[in-house]
PyMOL commands that place a pseudoatom at each C-alpha (Angstrom):
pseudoatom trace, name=CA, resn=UNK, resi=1, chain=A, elem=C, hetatm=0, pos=[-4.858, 15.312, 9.686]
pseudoatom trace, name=CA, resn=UNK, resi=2, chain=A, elem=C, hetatm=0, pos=[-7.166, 15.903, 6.460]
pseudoatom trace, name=CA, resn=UNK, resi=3, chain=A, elem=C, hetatm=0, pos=[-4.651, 16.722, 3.356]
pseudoatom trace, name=CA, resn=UNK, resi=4, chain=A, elem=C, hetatm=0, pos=[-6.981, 16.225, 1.087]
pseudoatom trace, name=CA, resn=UNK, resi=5, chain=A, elem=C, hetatm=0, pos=[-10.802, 16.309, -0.082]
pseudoatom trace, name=CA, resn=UNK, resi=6, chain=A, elem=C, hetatm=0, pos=[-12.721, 15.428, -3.019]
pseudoatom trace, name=CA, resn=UNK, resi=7, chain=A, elem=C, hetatm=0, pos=[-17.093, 15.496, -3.845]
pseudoatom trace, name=CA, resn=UNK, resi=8, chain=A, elem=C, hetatm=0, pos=[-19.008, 14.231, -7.177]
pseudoatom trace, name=CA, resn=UNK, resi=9, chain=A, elem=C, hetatm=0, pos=[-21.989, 13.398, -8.122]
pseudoatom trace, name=CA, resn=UNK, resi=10, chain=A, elem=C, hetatm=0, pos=[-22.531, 12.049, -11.751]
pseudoatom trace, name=CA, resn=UNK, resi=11, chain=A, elem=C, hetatm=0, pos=[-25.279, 11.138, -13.728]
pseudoatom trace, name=CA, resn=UNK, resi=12, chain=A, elem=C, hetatm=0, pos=[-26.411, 7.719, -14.334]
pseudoatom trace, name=CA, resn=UNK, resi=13, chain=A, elem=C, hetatm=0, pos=[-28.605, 8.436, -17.513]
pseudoatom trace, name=CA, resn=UNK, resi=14, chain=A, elem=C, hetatm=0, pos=[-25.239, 10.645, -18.611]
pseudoatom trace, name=CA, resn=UNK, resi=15, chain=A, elem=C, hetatm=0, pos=[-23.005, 7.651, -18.054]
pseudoatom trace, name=CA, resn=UNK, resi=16, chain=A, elem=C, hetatm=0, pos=[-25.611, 4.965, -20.117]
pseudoatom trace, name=CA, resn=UNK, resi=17, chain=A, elem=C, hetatm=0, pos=[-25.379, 7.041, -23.091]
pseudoatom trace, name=CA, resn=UNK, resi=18, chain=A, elem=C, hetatm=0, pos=[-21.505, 7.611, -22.986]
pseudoatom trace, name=CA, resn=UNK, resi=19, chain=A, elem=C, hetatm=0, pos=[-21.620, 3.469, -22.997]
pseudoatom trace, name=CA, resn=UNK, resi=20, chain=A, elem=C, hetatm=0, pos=[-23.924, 3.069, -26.018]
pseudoatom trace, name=CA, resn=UNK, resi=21, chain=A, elem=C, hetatm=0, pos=[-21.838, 5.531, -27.998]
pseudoatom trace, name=CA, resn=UNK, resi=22, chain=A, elem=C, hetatm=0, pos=[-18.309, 4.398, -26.846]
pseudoatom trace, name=CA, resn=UNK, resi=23, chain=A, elem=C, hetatm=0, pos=[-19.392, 0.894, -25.320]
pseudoatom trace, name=CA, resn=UNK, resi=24, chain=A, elem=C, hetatm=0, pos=[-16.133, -0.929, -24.451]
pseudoatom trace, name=CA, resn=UNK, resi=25, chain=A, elem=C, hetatm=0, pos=[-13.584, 1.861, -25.227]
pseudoatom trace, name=CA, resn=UNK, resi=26, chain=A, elem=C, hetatm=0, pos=[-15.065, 3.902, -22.422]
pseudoatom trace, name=CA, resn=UNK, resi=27, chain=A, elem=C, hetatm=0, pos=[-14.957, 1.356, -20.112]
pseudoatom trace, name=CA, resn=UNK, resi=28, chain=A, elem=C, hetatm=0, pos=[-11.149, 0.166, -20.871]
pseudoatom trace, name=CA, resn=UNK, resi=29, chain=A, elem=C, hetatm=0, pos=[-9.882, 3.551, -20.399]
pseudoatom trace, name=CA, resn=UNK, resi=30, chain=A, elem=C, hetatm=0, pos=[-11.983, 4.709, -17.564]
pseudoatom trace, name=CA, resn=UNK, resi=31, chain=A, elem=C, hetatm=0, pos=[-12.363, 1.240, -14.925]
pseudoatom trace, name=CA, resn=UNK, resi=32, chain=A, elem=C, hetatm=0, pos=[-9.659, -1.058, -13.628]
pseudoatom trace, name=CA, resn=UNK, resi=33, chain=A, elem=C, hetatm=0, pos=[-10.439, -4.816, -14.277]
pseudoatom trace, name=CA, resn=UNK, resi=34, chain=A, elem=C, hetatm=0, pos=[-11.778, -4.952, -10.669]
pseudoatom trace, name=CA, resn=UNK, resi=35, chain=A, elem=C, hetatm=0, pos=[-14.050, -2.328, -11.539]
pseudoatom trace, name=CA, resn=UNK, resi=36, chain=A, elem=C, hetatm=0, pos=[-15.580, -3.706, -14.045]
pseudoatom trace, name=CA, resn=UNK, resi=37, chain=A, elem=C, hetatm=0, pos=[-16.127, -7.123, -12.519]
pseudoatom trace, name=CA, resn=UNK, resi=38, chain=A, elem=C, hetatm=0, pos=[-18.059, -5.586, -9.726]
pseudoatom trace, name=CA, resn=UNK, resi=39, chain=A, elem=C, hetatm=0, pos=[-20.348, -3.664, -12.408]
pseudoatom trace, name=CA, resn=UNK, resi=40, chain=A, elem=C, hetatm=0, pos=[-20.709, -6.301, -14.541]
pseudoatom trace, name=CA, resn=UNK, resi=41, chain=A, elem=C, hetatm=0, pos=[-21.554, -8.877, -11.532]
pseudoatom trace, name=CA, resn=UNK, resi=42, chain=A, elem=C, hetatm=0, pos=[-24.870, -6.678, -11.264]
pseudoatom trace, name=CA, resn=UNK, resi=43, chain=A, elem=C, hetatm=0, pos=[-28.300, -6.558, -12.458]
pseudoatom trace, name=CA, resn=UNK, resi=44, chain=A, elem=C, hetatm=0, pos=[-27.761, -2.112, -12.269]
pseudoatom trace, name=CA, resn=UNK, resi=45, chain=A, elem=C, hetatm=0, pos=[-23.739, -2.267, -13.943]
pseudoatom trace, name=CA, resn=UNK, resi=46, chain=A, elem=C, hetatm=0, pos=[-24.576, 1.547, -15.467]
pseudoatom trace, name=CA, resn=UNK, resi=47, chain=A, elem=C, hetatm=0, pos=[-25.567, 2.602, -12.099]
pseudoatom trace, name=CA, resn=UNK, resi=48, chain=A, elem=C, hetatm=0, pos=[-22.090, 0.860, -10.452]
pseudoatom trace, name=CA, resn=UNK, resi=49, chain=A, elem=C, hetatm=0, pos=[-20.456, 2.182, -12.999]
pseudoatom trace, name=CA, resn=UNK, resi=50, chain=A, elem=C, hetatm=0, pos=[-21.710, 6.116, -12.354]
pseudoatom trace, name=CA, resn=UNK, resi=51, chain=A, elem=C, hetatm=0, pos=[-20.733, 5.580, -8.719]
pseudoatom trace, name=CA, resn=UNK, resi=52, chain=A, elem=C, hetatm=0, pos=[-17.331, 4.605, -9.225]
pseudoatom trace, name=CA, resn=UNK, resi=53, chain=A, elem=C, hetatm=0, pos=[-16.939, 7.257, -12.156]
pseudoatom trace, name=CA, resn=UNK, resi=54, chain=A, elem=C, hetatm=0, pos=[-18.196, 9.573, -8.958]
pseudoatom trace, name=CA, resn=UNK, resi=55, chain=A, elem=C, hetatm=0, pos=[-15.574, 8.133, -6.911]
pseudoatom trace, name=CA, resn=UNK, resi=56, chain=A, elem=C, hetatm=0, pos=[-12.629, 8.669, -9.702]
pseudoatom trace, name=CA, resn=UNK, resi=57, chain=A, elem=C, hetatm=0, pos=[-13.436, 12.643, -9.781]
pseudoatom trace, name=CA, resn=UNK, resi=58, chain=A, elem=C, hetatm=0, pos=[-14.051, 12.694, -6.241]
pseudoatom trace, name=CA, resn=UNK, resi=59, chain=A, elem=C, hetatm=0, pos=[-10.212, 11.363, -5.520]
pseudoatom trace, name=CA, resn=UNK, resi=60, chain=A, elem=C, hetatm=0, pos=[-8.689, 13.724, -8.162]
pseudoatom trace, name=CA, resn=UNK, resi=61, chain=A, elem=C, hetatm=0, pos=[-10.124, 16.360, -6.328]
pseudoatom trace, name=CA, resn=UNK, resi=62, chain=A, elem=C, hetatm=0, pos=[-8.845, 15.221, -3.166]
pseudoatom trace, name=CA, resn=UNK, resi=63, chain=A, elem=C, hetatm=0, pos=[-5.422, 14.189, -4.705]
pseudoatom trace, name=CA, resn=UNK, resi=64, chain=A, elem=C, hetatm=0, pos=[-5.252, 18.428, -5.719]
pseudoatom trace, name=CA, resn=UNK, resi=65, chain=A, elem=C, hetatm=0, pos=[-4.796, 17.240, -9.205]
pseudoatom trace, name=CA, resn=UNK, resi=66, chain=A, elem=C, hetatm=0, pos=[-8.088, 16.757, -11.098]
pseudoatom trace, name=CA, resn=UNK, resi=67, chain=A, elem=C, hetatm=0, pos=[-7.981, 14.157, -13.862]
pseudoatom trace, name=CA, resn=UNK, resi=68, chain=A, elem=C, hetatm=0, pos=[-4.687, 15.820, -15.412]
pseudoatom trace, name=CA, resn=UNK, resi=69, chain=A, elem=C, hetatm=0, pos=[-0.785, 16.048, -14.038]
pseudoatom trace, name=CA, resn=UNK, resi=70, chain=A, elem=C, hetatm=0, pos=[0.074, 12.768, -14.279]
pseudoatom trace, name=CA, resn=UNK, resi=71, chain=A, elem=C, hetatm=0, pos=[-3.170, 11.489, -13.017]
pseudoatom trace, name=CA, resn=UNK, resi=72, chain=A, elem=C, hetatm=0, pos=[-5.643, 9.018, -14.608]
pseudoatom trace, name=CA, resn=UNK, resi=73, chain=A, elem=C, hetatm=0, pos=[-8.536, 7.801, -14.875]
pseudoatom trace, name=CA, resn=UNK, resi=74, chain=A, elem=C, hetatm=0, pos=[-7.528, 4.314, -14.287]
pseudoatom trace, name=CA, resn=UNK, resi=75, chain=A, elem=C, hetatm=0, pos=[-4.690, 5.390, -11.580]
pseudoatom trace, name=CA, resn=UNK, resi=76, chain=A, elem=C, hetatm=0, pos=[-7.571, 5.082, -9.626]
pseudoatom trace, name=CA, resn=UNK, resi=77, chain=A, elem=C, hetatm=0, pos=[-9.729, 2.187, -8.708]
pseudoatom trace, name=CA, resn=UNK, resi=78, chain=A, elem=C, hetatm=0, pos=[-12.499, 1.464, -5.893]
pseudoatom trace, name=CA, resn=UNK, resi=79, chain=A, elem=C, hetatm=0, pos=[-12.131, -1.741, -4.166]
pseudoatom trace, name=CA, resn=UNK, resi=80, chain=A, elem=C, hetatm=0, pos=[-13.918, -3.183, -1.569]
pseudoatom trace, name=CA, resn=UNK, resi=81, chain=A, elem=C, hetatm=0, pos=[-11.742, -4.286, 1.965]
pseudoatom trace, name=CA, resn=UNK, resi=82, chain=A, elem=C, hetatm=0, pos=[-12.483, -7.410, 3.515]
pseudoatom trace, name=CA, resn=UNK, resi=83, chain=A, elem=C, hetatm=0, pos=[-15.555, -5.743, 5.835]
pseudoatom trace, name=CA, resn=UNK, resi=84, chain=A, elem=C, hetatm=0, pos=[-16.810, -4.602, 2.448]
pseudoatom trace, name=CA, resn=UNK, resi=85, chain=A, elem=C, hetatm=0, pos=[-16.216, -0.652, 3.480]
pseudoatom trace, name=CA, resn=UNK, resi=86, chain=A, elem=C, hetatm=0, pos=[-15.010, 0.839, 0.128]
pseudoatom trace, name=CA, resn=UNK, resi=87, chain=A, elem=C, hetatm=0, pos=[-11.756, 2.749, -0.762]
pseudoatom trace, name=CA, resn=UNK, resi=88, chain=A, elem=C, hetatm=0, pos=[-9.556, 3.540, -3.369]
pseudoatom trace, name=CA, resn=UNK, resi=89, chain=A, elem=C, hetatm=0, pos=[-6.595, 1.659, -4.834]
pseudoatom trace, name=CA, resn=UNK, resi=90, chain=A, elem=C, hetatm=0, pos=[-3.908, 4.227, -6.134]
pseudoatom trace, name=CA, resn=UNK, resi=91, chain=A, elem=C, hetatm=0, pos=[-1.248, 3.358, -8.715]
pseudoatom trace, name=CA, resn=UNK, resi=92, chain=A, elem=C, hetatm=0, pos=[0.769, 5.383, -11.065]
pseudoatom trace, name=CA, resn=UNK, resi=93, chain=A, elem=C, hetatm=0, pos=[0.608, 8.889, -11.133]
pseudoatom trace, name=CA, resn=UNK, resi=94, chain=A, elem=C, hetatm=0, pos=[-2.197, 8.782, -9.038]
pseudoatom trace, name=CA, resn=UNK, resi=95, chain=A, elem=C, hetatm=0, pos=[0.237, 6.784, -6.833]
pseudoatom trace, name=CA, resn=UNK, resi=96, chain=A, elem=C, hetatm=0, pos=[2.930, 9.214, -7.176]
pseudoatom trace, name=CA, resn=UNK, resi=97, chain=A, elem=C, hetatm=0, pos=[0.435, 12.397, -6.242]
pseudoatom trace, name=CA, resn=UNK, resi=98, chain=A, elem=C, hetatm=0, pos=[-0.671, 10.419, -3.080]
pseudoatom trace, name=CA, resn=UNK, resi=99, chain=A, elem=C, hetatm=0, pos=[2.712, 9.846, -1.590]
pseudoatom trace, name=CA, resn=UNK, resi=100, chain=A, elem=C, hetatm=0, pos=[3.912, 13.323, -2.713]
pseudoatom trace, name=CA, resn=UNK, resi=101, chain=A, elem=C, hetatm=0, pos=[1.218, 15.150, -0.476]
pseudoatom trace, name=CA, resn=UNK, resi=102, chain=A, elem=C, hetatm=0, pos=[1.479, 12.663, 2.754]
pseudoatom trace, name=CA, resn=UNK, resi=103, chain=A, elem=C, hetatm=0, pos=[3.548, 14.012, 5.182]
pseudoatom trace, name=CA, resn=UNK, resi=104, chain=A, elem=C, hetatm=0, pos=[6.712, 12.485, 6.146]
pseudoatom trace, name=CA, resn=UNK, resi=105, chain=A, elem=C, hetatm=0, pos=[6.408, 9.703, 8.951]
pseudoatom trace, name=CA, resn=UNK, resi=106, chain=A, elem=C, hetatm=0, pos=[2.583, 9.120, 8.355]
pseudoatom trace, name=CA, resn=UNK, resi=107, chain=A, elem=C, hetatm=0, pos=[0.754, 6.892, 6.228]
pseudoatom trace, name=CA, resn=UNK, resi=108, chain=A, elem=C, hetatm=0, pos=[-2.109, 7.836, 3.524]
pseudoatom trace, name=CA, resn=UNK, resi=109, chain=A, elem=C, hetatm=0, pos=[-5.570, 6.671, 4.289]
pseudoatom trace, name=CA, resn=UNK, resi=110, chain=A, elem=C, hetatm=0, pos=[-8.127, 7.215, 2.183]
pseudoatom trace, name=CA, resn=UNK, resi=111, chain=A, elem=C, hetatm=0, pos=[-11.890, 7.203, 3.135]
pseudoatom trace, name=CA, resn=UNK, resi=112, chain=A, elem=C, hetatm=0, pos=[-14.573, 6.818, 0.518]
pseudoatom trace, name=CA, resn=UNK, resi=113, chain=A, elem=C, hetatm=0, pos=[-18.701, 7.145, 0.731]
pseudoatom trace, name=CA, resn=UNK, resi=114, chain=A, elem=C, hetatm=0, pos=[-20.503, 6.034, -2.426]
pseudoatom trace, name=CA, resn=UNK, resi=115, chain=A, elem=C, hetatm=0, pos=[-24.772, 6.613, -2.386]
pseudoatom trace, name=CA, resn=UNK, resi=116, chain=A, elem=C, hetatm=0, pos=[-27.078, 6.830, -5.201]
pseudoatom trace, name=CA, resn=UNK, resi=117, chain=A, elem=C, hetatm=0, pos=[-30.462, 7.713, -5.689]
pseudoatom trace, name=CA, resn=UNK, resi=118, chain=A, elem=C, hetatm=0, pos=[-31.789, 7.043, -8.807]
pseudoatom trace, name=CA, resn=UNK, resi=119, chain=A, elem=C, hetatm=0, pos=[-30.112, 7.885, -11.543]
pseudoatom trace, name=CA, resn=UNK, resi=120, chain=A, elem=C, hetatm=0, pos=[-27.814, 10.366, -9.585]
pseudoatom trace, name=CA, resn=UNK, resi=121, chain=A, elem=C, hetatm=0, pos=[-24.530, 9.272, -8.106]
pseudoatom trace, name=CA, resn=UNK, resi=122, chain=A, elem=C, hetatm=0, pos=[-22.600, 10.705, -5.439]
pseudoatom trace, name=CA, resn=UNK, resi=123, chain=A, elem=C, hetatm=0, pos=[-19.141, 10.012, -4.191]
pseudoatom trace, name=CA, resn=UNK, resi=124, chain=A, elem=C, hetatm=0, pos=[-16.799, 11.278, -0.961]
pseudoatom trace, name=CA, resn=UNK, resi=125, chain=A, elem=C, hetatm=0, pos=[-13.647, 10.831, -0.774]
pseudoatom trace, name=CA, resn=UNK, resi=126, chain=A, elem=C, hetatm=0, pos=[-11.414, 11.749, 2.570]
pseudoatom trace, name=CA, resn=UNK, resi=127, chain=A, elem=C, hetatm=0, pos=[-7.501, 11.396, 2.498]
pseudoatom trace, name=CA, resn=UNK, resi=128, chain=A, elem=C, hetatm=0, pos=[-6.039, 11.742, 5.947]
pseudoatom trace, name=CA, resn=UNK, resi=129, chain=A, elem=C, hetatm=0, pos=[-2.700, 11.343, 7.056]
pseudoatom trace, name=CA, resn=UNK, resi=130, chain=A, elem=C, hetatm=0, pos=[-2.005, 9.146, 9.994]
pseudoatom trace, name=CA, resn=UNK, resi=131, chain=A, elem=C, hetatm=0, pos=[0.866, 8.905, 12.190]
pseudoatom trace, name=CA, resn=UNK, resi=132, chain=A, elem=C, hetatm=0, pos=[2.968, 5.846, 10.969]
pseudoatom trace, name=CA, resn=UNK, resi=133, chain=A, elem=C, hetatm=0, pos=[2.565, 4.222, 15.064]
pseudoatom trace, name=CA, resn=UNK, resi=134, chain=A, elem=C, hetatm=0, pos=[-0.758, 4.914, 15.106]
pseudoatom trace, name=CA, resn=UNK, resi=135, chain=A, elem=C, hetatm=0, pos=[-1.312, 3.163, 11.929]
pseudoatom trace, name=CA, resn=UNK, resi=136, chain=A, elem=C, hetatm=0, pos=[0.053, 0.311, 13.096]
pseudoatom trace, name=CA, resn=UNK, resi=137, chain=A, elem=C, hetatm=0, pos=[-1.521, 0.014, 15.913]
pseudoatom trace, name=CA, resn=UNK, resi=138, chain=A, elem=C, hetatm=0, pos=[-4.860, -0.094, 14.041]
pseudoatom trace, name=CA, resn=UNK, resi=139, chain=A, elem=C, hetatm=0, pos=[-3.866, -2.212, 11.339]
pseudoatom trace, name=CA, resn=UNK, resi=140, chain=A, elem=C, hetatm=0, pos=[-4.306, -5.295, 13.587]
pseudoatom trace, name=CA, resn=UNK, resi=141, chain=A, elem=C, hetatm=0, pos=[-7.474, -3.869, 15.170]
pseudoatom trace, name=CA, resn=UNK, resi=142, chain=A, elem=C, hetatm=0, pos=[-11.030, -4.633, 13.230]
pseudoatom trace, name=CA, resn=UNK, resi=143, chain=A, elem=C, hetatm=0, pos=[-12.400, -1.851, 10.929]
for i in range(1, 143): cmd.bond("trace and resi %d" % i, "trace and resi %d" % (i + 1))
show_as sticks, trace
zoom trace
């Protein structure tokens, strides 16, 4: 069951300038150390770092929270699982939200898209709730 969904799209050019004013203030408060080791392991780090700003408003949205109640920016952090499909890793209040809106006896899965296309950034993110046995099961089974 769907209990939650979240779209953005942000600005690459946008997020370039926000890092010449604010440099690494901006990125401290915004990414989680994982973050910024993926941007910063690439030739195109403004553009990584648009998508996964993308990907933080996308999963407030989907939370029902938008970057405020308890929830922050850095709450919130893509990560890559081992077949490389992206997701988000929750803590704190973003943590708290999460849990709060799963239903009882099912598990919180969270689906994330991330595309660009020059300089614009998009970002879907899909929580669903599934059953606690059926989650499970496909925990051993290949993504």
């Amino acid at each position: 069951m769907i209990i939650g969904i979240g779209s953005d799209m942000s600005d690459a050019r946008r997020i370039a300038k926000v890092l010449e004013r604010h440099g690494e203030r901006f990125i401290d408060r915004i990414f989680t150390a994982t973050e910024r080791a993926k941007a910063e392991g690439r030739v195109r780090a403004v553009e990584t770092y648009a998508k996964r700003f993308a990907a933080k408003e996308a999963c407030a949205k989907a939370l029902g929270t938008g970057i405020r109640r308890g929830v922050w920016w850095r709450d919130m952090g893509v990560v890559n699982l081992p077949s490389g499909r992206p997701t988000m890793h929750l803590t704190g209040g973003a943590l708290k939200r999460l849990q709060a809106i799963t239903p009882q006896g099912c598990v919180a899965r969270i689906d994330l898209t991330l595309s660009d296309e020059g300089p614009m950034a998009q970002a879907l993110v899909v929580i669903t709730a599934v059953p606690e046995k059926d989650a499970q099961k496909s925990a051993s089974a290949p993504l």
